[in-house]
Residue frames as a rotation matrix with the C-alpha (Angstrom) as fourth column:
UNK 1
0.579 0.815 0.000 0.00
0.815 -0.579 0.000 0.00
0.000 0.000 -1.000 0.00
UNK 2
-0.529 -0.653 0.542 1.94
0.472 -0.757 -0.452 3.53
0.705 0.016 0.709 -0.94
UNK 3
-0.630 -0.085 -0.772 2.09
0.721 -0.433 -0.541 6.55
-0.288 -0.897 0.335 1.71
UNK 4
0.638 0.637 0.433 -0.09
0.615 -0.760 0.211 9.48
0.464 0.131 -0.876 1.69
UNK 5
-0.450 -0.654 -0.609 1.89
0.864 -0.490 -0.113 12.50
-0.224 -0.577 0.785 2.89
UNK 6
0.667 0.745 -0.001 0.53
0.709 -0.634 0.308 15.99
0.228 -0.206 -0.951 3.56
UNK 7
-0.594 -0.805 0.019 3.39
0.799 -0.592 -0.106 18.97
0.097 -0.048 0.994 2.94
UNK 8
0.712 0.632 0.306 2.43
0.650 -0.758 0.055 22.61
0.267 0.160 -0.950 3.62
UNK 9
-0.723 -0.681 0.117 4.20
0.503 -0.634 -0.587 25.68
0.474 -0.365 0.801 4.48
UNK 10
0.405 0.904 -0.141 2.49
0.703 -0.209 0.680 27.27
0.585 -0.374 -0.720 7.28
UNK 11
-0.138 -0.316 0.939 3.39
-0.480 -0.808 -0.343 30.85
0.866 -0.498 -0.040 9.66
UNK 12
-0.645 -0.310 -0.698 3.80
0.005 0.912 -0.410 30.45
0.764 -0.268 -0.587 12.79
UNK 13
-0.769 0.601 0.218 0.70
-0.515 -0.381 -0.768 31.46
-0.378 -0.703 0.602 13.87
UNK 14
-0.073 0.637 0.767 -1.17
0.644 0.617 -0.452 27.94
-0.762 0.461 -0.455 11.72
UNK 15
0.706 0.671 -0.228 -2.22
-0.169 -0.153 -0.974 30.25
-0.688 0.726 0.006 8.43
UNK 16
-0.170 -0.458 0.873 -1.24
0.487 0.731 0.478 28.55
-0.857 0.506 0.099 5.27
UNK 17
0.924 0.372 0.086 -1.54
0.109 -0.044 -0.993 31.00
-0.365 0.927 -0.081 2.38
UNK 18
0.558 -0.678 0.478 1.14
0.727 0.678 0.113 30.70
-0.401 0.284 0.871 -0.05
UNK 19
0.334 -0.338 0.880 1.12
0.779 -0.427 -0.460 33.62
0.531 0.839 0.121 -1.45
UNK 20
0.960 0.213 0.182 2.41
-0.082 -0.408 0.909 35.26
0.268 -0.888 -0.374 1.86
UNK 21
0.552 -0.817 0.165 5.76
0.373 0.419 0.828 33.40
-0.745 -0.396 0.536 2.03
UNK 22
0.488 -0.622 -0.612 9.01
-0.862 -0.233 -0.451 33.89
0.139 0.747 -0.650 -0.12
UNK 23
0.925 -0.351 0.145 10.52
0.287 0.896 0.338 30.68
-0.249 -0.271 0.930 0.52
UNK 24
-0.112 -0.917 -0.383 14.37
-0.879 -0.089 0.469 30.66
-0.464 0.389 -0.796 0.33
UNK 25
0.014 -0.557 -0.830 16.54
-0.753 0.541 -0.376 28.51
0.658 0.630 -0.412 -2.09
UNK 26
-0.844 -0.289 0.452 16.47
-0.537 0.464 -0.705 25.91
-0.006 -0.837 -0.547 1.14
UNK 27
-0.134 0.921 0.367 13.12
-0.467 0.268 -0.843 25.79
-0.874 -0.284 0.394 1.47
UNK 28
0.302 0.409 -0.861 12.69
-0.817 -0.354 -0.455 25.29
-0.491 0.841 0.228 -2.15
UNK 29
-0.760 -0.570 -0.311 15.66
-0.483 0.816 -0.317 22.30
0.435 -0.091 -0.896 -2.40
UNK 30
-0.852 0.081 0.516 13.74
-0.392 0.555 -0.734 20.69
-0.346 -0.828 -0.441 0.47
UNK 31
0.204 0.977 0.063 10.20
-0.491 0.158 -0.857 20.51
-0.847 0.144 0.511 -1.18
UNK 32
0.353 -0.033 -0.935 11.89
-0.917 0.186 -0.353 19.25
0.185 0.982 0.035 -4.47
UNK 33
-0.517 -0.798 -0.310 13.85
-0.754 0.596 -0.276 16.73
0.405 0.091 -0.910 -2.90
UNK 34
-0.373 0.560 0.740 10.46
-0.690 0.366 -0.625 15.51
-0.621 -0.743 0.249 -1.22
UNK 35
0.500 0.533 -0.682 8.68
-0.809 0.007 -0.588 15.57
-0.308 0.846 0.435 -4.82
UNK 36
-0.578 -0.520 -0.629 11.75
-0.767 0.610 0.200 12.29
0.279 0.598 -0.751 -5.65
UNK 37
-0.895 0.208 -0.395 9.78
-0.012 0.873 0.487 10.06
0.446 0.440 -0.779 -4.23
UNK 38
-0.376 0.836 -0.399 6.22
-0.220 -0.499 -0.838 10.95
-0.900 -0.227 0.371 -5.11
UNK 39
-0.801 -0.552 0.234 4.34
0.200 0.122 0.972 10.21
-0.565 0.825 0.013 -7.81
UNK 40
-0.332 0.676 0.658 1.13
0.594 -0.392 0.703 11.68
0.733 0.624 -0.271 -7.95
UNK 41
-0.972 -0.004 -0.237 -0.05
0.181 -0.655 -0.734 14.70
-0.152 -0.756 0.637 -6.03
UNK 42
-0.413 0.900 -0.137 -3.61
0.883 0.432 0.181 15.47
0.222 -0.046 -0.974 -4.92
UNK 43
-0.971 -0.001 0.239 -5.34
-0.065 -0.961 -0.268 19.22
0.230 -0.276 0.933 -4.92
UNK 44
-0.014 0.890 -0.456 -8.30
0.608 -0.355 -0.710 20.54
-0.793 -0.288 -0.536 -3.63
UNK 45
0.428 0.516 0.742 -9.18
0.883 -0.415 -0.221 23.40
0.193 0.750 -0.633 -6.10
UNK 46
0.940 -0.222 -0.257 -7.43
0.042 -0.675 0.736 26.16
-0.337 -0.703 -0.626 -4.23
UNK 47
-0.008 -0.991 0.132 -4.09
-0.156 0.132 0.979 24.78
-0.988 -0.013 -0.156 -4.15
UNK 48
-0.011 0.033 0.999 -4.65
0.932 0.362 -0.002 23.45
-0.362 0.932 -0.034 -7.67
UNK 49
0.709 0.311 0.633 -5.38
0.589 -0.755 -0.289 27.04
0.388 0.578 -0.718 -9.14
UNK 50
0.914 -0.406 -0.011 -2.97
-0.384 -0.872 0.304 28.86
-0.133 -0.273 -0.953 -7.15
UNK 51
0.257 -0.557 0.790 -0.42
0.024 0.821 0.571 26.45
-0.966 -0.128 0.224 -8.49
UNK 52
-0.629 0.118 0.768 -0.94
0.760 0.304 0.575 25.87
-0.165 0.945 -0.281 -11.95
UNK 53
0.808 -0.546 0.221 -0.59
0.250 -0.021 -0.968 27.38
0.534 0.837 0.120 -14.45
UNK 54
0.850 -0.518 0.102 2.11
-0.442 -0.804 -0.397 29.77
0.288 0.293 -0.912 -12.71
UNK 55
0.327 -0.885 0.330 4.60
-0.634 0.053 0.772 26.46
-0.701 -0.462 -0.544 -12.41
UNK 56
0.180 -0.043 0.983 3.94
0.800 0.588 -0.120 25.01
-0.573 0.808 0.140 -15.30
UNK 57
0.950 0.148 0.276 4.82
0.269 -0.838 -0.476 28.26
0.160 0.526 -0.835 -16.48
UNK 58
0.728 -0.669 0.152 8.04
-0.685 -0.703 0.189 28.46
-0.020 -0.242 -0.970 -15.11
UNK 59
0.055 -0.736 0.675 8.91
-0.284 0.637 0.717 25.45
-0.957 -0.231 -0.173 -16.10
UNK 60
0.585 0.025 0.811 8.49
0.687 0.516 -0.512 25.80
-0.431 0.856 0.285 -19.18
UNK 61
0.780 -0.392 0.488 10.22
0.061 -0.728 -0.683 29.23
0.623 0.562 -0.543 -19.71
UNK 62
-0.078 -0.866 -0.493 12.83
0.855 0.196 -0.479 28.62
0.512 -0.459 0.726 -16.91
UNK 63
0.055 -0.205 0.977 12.04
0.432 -0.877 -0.208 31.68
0.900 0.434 0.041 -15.93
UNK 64
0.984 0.100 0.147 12.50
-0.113 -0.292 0.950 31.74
0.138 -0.951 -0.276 -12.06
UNK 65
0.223 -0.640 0.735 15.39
-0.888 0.178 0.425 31.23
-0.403 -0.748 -0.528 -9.69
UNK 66
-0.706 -0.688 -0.170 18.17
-0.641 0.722 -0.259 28.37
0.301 -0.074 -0.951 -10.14
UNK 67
-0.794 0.541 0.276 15.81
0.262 0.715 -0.648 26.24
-0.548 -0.442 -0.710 -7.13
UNK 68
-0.454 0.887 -0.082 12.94
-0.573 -0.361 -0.736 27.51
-0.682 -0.287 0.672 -8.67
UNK 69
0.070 -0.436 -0.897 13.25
-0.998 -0.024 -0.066 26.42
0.007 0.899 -0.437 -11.67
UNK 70
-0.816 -0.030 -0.577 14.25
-0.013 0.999 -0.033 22.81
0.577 -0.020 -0.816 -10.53
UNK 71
-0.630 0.711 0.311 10.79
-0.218 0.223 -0.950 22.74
-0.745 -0.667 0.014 -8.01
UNK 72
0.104 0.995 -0.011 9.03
-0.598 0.053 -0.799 23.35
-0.795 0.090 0.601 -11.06
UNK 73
-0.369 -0.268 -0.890 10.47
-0.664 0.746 0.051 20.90
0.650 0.610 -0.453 -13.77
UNK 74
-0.844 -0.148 -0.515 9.79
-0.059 0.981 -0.186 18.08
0.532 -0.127 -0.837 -11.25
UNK 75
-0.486 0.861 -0.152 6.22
-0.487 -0.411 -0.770 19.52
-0.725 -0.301 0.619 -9.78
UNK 76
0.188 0.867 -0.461 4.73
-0.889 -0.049 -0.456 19.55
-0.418 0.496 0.761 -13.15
UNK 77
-0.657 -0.197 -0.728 6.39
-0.527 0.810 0.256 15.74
0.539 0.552 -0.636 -14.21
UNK 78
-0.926 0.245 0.286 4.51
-0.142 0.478 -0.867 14.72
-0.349 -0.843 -0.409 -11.37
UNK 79
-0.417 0.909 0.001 0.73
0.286 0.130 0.949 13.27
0.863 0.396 -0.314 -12.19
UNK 80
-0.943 0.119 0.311 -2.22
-0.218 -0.926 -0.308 15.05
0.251 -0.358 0.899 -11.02
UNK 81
-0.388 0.918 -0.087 -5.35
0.879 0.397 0.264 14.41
0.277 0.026 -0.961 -9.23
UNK 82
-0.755 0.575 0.315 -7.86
-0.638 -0.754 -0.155 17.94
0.148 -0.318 0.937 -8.54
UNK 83
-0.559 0.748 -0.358 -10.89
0.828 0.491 -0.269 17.06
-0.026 -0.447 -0.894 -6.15
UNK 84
-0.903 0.415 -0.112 -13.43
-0.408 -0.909 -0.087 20.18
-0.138 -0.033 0.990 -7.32
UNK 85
-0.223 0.893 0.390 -17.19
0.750 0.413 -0.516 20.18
-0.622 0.178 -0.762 -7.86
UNK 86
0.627 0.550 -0.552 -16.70
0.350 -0.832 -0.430 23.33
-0.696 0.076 -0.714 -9.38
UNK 87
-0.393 -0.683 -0.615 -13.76
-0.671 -0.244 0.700 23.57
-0.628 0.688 -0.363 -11.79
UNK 88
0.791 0.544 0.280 -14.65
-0.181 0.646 -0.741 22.53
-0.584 0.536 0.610 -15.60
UNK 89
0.757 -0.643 -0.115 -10.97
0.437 0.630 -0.642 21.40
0.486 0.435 0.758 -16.64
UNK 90
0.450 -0.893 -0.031 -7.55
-0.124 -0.097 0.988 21.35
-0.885 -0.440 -0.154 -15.51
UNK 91
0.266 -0.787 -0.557 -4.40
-0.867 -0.447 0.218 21.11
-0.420 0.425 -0.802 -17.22
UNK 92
0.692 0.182 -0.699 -3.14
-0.390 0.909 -0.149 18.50
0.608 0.376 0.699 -19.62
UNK 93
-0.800 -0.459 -0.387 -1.38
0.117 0.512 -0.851 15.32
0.588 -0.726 -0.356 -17.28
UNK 94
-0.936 0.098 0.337 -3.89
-0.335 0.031 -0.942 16.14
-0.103 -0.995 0.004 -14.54
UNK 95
-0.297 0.911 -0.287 -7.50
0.559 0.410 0.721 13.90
0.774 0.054 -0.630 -14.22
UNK 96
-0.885 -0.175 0.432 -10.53
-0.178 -0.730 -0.660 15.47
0.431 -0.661 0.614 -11.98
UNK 97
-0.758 0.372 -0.536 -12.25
0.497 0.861 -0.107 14.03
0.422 -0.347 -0.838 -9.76
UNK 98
-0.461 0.516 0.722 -15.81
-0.286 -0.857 0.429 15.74
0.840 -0.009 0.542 -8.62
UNK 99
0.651 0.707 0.276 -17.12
-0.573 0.219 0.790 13.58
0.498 -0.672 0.548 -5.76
UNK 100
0.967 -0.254 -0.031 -15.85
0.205 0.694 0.691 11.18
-0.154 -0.674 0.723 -2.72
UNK 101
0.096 -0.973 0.210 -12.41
-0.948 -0.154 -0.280 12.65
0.305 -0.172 -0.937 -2.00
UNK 102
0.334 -0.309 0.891 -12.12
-0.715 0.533 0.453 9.68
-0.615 -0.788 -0.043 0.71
UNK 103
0.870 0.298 0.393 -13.11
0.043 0.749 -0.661 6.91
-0.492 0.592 0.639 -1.90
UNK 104
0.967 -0.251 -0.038 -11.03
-0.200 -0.661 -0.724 8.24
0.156 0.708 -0.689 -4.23
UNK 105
0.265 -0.873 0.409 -7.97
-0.963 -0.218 0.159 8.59
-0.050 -0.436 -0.899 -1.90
UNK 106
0.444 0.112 0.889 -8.50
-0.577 0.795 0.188 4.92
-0.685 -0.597 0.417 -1.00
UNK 107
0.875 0.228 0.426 -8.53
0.222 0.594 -0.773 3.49
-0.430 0.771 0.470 -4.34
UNK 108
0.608 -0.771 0.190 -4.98
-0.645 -0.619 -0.447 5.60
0.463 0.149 -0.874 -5.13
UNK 109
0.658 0.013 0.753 -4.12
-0.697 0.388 0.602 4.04
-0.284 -0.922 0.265 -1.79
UNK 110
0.399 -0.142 0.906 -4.14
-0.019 0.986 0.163 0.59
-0.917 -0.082 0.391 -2.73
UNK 111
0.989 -0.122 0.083 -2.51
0.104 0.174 -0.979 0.80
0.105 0.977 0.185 -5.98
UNK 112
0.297 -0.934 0.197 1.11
0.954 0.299 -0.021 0.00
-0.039 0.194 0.980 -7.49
UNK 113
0.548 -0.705 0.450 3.54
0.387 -0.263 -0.884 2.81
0.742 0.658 0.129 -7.26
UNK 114
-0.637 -0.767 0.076 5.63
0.490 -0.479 -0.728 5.78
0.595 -0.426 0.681 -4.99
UNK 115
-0.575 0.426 -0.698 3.97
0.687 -0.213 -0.695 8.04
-0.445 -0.879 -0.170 -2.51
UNK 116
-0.064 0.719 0.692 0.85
0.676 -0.479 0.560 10.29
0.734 0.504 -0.456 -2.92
UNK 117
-0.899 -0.295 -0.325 1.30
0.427 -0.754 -0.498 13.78
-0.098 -0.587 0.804 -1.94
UNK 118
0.227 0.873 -0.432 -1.95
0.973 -0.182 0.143 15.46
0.046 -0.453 -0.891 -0.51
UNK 119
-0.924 -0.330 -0.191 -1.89
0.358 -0.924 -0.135 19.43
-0.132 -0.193 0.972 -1.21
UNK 120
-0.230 0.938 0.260 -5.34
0.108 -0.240 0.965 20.64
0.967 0.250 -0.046 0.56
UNK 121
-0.934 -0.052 0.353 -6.41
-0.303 -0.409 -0.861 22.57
0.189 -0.911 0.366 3.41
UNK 122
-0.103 0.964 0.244 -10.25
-0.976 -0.145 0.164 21.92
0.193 -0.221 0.956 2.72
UNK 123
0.483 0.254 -0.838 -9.95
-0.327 0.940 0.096 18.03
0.812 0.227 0.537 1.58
UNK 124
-0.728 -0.644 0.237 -7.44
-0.428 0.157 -0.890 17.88
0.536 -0.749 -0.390 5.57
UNK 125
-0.352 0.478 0.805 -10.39
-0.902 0.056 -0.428 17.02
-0.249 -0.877 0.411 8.05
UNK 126
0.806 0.578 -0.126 -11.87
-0.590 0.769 -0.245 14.55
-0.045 0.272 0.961 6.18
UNK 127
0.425 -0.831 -0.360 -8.69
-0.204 0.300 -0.932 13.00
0.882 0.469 -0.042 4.86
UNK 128
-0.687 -0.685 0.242 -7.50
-0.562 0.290 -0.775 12.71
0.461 -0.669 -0.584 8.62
UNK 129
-0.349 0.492 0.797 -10.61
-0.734 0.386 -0.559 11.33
-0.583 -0.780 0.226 9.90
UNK 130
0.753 0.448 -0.481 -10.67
-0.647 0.637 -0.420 8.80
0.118 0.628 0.769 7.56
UNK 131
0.573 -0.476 0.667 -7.55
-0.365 0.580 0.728 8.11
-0.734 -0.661 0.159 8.74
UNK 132
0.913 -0.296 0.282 -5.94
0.336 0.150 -0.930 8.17
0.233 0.943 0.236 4.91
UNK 133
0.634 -0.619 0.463 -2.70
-0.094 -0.657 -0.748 10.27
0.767 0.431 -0.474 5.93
UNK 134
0.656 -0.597 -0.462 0.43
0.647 0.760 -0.063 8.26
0.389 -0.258 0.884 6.65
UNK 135
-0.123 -0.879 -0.461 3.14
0.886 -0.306 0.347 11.25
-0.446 -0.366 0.817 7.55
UNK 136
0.822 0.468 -0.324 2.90
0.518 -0.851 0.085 15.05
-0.236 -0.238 -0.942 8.04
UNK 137
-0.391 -0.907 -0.159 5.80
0.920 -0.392 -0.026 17.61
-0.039 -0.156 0.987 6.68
UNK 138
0.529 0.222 -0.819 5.56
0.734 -0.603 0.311 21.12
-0.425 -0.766 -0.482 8.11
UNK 139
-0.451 -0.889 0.080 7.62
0.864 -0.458 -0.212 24.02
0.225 -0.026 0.974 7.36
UNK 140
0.180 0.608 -0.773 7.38
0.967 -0.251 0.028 26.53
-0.178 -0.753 -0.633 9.59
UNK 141
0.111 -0.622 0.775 8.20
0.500 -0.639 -0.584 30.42
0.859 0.453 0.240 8.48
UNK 142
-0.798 -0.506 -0.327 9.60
0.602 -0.696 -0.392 33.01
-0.029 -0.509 0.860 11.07
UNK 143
-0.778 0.044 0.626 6.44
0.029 -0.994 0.106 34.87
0.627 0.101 0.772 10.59
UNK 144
-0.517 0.790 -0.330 3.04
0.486 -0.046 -0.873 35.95
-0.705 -0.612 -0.360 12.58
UNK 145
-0.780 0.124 0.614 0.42
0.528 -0.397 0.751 36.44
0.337 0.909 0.244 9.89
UNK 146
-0.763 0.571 -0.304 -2.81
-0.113 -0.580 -0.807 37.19
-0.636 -0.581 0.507 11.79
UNK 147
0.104 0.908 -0.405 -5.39
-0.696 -0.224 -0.682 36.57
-0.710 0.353 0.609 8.66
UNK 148
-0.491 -0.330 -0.806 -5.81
-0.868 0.264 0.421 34.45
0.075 0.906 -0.416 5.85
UNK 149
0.419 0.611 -0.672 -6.84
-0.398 0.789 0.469 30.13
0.816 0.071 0.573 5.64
UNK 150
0.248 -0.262 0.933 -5.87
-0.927 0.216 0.307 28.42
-0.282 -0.940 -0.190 8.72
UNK 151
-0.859 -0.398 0.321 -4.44
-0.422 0.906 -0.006 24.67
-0.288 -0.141 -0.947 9.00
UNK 152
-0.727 0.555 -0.405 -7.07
0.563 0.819 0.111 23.56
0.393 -0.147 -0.908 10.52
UNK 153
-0.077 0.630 0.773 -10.53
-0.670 -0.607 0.428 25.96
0.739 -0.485 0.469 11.02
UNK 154
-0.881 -0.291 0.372 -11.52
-0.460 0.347 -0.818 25.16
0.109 -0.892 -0.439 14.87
UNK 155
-0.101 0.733 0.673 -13.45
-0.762 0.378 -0.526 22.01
-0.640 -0.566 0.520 15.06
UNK 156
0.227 0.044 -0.973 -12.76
-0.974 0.023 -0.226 20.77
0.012 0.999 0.048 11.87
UNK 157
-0.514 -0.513 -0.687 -11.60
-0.645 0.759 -0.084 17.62
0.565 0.401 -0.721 13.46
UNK 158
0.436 0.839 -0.325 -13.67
-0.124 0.414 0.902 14.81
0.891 -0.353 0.285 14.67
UNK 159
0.861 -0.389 -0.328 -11.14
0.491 0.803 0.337 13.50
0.133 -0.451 0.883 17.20
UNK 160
0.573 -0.681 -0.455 -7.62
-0.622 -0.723 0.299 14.90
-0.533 0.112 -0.839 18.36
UNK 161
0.771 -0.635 -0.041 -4.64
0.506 0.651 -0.566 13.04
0.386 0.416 0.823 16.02
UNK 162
0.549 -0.803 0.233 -1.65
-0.360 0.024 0.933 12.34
-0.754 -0.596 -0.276 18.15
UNK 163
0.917 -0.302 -0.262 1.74
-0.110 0.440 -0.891 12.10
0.384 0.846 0.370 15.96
UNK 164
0.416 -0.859 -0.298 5.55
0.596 0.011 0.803 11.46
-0.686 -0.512 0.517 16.37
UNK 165
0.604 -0.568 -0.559 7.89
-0.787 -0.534 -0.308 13.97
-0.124 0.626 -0.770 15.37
UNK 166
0.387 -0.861 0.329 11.25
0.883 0.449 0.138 11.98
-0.266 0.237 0.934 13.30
UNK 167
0.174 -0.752 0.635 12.83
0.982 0.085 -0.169 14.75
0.073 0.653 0.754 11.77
UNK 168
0.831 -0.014 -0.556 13.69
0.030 -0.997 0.070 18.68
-0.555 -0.075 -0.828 12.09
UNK 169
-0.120 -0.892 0.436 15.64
0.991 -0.082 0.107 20.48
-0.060 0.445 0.893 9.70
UNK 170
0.696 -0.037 -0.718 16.28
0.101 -0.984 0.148 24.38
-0.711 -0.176 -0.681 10.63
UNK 171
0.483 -0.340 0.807 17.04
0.824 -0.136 -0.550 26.69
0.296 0.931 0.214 7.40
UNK 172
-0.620 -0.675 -0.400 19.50
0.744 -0.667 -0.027 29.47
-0.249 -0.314 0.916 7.69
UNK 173
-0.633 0.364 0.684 16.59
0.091 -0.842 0.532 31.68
0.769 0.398 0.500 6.92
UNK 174
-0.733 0.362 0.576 14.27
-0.680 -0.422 -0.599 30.31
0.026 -0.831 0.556 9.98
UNK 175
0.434 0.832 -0.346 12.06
-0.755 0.545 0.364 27.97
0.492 0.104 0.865 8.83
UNK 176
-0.587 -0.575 0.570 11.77
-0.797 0.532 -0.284 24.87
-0.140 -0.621 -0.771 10.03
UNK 177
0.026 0.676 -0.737 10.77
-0.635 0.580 0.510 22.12
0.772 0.455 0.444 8.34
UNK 178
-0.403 -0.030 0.915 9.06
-0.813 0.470 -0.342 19.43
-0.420 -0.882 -0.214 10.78
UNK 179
-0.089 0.383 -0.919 8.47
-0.396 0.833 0.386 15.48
0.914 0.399 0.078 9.36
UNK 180
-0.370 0.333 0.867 5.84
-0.912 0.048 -0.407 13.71
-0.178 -0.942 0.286 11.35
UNK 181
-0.775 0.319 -0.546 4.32
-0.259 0.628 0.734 10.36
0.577 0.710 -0.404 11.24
UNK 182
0.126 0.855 0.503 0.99
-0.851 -0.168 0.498 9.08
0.511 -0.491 0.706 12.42
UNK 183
-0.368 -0.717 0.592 1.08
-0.922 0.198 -0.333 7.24
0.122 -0.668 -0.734 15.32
């Protein structure tokens, strides 16, 4: 059965919008080197749109940063799943799925290949209380944002989920990436 994993960059006050951060050349390395062994990645609609196009753009014109540049060459090789009810197409490589996230997740699940990366704040509650998501990476930024999508809105989970921390890796910018697994 392959892993589910769940990656975000989050402040350090829980809000997760993306377009808030600058990531360094660290931060950037670190999420690519996650992406080696991964082979299909899951959005919610959100993350999917605030993604794509503008890294499949930059990987096709090169047109970022050295790290950027390599995040998005090996981002967009990656197959796509988008869970919307409300988007009417996605990009070519990426299939969309309109109902049962859980189902969905399962069936992925149980199939032949590398790990399945989970990028979705909305599709998170369900997706833990199903009990679908195998290991948790973190990266914290240095900041205090005060507004925006939380982690996790309060209540959102049936149940608390207890994990173990395995890993910490502290960037010369501040972050801090944290790899958890479920216990």
């Amino acid at each position: 059965m392959r892993t589910v994993t769940f990656g975000m960059n989050i402040s350090l006050d829980g809000y997760c919008d993306h377009t808030i951060f600058n990531p360094s050349e660290e931060v950037h390395d670190y999420f690519t080197q996650m992406l080696n062994d991964v082979d299909l990645i899951v959005y919610g609609r959100i993350m999917y749109e605030l993604m794509f196009p503008f890294w499949a753009d930059v990987a096709k014109k090169q047109s970022g940063t050295d790290d950027e540049n390599r995040f998005a060459q090996k981002l967009t090789a990656i197959d796509k799943v988008v869970i919307s009810r409300s988007l009417d197409n996605v990009e070519d490589g990426t299939r969309l799925v309109r109902s049962n996230p859980v189902d969905e997740l399962l069936k992925l699940k149980q199939q032949p290949g590398k790990k399945i990366s989970i990028d979705s704040v909305s599709l998170l509650p369900e997706l833990i209380a199903a009990d679908l998501i195998d290991e948790f990476h973190l990266v914290v930024h240095p900041v205090f944002v005060g507004k925006g999508r939380q982690l996790l809105d309060g209540g959102s989970l049936q149940e608390q989920l207890t994990l173990k921390l395995v890993d910490t890796l502290v960037f010369k910018s501040g972050c801090v990436a944290l790899h958890y697994l479920k216990q």
